[in-house]
N, C-alpha and C positions, 0 to 999 in steps of 0.2 A: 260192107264198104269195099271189098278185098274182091278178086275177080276170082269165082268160086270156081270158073270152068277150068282151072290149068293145076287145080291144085285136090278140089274136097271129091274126088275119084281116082285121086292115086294114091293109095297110102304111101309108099315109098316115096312120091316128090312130098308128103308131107313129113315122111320122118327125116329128111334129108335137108328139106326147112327147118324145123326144131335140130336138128344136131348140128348145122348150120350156125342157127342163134344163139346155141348153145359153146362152139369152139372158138368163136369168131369174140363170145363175152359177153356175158349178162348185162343188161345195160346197155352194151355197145349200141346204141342205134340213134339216128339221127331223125331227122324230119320225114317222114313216111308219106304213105299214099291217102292220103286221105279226103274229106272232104268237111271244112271249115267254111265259119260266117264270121260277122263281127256288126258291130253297130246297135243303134237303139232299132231296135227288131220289136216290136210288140204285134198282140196278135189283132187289134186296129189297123195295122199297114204290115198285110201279109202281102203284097205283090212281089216280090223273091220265092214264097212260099213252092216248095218240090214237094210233091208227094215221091215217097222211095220205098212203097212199096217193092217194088221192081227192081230198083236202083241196085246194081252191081258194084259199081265204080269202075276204077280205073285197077288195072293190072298191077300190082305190089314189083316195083323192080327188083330185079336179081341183084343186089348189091349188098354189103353190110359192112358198115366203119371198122377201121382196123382194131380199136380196143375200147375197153369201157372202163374210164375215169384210171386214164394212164398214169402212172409214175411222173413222166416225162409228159409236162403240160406246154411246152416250149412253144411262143410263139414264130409265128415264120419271117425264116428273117428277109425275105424279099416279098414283094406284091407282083400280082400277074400285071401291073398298071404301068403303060410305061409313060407314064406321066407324075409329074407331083401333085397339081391342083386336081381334084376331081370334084364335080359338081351334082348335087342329086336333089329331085325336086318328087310330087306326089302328084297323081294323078286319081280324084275323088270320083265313084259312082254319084250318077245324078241323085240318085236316090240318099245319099250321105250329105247332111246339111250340118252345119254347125259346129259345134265341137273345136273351142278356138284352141286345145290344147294339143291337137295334132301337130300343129306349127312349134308348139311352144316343145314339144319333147323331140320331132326331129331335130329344134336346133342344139336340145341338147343332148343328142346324141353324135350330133357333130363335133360338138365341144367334147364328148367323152372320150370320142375316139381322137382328136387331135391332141388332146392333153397324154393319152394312152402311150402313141404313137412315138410321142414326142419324147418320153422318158420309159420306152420299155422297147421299143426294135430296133433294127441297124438302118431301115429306112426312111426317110421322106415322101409323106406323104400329107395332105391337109386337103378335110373335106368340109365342103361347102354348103346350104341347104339352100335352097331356091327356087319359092313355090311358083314360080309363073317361068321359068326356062324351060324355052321354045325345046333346047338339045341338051338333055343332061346327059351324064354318063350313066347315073342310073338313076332308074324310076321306080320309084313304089307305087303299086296301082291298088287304092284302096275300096274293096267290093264289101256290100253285108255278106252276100253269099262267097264262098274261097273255095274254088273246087280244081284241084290242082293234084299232080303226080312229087311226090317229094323223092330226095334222094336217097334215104336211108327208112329205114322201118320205123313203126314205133305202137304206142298202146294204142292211139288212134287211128291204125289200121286195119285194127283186129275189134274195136269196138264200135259199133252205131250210135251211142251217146259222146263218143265225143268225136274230135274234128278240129282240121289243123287249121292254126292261129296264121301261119305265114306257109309260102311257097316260095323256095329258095334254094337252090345249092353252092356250093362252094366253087369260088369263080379260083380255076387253077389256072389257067391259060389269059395271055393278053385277049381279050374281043377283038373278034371281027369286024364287029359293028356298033355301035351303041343307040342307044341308051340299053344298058345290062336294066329287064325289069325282074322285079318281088312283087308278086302280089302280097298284099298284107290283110289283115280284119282287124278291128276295133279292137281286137283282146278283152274281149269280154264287155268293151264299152268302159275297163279300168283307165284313167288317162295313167298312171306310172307304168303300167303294165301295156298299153301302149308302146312307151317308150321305150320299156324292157325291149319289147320284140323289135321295134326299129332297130337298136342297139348290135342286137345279135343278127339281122339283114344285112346291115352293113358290113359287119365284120367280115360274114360270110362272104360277100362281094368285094371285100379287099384284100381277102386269100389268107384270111383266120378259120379255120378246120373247127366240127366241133370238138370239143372238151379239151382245146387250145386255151392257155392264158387268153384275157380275165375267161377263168373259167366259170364261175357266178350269170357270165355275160355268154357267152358262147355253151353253157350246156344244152343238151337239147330235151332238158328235161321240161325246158317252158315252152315246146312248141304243141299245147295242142290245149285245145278248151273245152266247154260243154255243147254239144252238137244243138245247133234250133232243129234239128230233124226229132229230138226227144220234145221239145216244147220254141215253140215258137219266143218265147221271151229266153230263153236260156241263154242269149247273147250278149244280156246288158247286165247280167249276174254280178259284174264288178262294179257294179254302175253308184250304188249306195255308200260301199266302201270308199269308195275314190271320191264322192263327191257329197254326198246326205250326212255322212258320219262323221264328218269334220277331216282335217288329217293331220298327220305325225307334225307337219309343217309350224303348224299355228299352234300346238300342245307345246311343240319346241321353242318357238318365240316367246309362248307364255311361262315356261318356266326359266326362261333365262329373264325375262323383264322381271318377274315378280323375287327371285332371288337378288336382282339388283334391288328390288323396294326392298327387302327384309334387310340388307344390309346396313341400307339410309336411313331406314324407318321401321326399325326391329320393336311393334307395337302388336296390341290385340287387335285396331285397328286395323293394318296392314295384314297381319295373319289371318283374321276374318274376309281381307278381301282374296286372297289367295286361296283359301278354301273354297269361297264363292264359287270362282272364277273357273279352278278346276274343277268343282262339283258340277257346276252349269255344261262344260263340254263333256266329263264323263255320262251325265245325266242324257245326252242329248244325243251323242255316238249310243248308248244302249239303248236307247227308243225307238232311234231308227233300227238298229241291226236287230233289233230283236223281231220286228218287221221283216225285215230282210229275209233276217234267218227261214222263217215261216213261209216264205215265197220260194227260197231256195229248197227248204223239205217238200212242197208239194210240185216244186217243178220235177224234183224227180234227181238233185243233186245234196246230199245229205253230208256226202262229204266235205263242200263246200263248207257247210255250218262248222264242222269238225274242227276243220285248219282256221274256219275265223276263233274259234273258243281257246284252242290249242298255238296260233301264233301270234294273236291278237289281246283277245279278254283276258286269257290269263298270264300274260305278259304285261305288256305294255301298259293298257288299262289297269290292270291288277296293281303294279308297281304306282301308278299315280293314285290308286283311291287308297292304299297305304301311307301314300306322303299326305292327301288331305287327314287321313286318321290323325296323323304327327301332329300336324299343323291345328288340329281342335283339342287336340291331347294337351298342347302348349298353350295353348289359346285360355283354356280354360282350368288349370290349372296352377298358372302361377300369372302375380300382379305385372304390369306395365315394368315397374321398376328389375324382378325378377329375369324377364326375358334376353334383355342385350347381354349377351354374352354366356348364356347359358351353353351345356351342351345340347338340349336339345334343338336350338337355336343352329347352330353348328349343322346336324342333321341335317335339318330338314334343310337349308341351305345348299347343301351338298348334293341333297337329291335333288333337288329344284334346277341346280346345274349340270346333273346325270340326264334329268329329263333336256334341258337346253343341248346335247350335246346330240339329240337324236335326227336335229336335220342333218347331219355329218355319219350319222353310224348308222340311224335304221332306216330301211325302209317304206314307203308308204303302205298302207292296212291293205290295198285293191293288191298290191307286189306280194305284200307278207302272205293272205291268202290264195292268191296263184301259185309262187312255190311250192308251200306247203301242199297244198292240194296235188300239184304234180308231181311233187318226191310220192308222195301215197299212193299215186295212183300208178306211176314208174314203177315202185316196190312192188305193187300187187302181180302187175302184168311180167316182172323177171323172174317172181318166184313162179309164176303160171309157167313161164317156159321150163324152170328146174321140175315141175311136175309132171311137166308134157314128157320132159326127156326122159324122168326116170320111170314113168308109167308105158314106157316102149320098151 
């Protein structure tokens, strides 16, 4: 993906890259050169479809971020903007239909950043989302295929499976001209993870740096995905997670309403429907993903399965088919009269309200396994550079 002419015949420009990557900080790297897609891609409607056999890319810029996962996360205390209101709208390939949650996560990504804004820098600013402005300030141009030059390096440079999510740099100076565009992709076809990366576009375009405060939001450890140049479906990879498997959203609703029933109506009744209830989404999230899973091992991404079992099954999930265990434990163990007021009563109430608490603390399953997958995949590609260096 990497332009092999300026670099894979000089040893010396290549040890001088690695000891480069290496002084400048393991990590240290932003958005790279890459080439990214996004969208429901299947191999039905391959008209995007590149063959790359040939395919070089685009030239790796000579740049590298000043540190990796600084001390000092400080956001900036001014914007290049010299305005308060700024307005930003998207602009969809013909080829991209659907998908009403495009709308629904830029605007919450406006709301993130104004709420952010508003109690964390010295300046004023509020932004706006507006899908049909004629002149925004800036544009998200949303393509299945993303073939773009990024500003900083990253694994997806250096690998042909995978390929950047967004195409963005960090807006220092006031514009010339606007509308300031990002090209973006589907993320995977995840709608959180969508919104993840809208998230960290903006920022970038309101003169947030990466591994700046929120740095959760601004790392750039989420900028790159599984390439369709490996498999043509490998762009809707989040697409199960985020939408077949249910989500964090509705598990959370459900354990806060059913903690409310156990309160009012602490019967075997009531705990029979609680276990139902949970059993039927646990039962229904592990049909699908197990599905999933099997799609994702033969497309050629294993690690995906990995961060779903490791941030997912055995978390989240895990933690709820414990509380139904509780909740039959109790059920079936002591009478009617027995239960109101017991400890284990107590318990299981507790957890039922742990689970209600996760529309506020966790994130969605299509998020949880994008991180996770890109901490792994980060990790592998910084310690590749500690072996490059020290193999010279």
């Amino acid at each position: 993906m990497t332009n092999d002419n300026t670099t894979a015949n000089d040893s010396s420009k290549q040890k001088t890259s690695t000891r480069r990557k290496v002084l400048k900080g393991i990590g240290a790297v932003g958005i790279g050169a890459g080439l990214g897609v996004g969208g429901v891609y299947t191999i039905a409607d391959q008209s995007d479809h590149v063959d790359t056999t040939d395919f070089t890319g685009p030239e790796q810029p000579e740049k590298a971020p000043e540190g990796s996962e600084p001390d000092d996360t400080t956001p900036p205390r001014t914007t290049p903007w010299n305005k308060e209101n700024i307005v930003f709208s998207i602009d969809r390939a013909d080829n991209i239909s659907g998908d009403t949650h495009v709308p629904v996560q830029l605007n919450k990504a406006a709301e993130f950043w104004n709420d952010y804004i508003e109690n964390n820098v010295q300046f004023d600013l509020t932004l706006t989302f507006e899908p049909n402005h004629s002149n925004p300030d800036i544009l998200f141009i949303q393509e299945n295929i993303v073939d773009c030059l990024g500003e900083y390096e990253s694994p997806a440079a250096d690998r042909d499976d995978l390929a950047q999510a967004l195409c963005v740099e960090t807006l220092r100076e006031a514009p010339q001209e606007t509308p300031v565009e990002s090209t973006i992709s589907m993320g995977g076809n995840g709608e959180a993870t969508f919104g993840l990366l809208a998230k960290h576009g903006l920022g970038r375009l309101i003169g947030f740096d990466i591994w700046s405060d929120p740095v959760d939001v601004m790392t750039p450890k989420i900028l790159f995905t599984p390439s369709h140049y490996a498999h043509p479906d490998a762009t809707s990879l989040l697409s199960t997670p985020s939408r077949g498997a249910g989500d964090i959203q509705n598990l959370a609703d459900m354990g806060t309403s059913k903690a409310e029933n156990l309160r009012e109506f602490p019967t075997k009744k009531s705990l029979e429907n609680v276990s139902s209830e949970l059993s039927s989404f646990v039962k229904n999230s592990n049909q699908d993903m197990s599905q999933w899973s099997e799609e994702a091992e033969n497309i050629g991404f294993p690690g995906l399965v990995t961060s779903y079992e490791e941030a997912v099954l055995n978390d989240d999930i895990a933690y709820t088919e414990e509380t139904i265990a509780l909740v039959d434990d109790l059920r079936t163990s002591k009478t009617n009269e027995e239960i109101p007021g017991s400890d284990e009563l107590g318990v299981i109430i507790e957890r039922l309200e742990t689970i209600g608490t996760w529309r506020e603390t966790r994130e969605e399953f299509d998020v949880q396994i994008h991180r996770h997958w890109t901490d792994s995949v980060w990790s592998d590609w910084t310690d590749s550079i500690w072996s490059d260096w020290s193999d010279e």
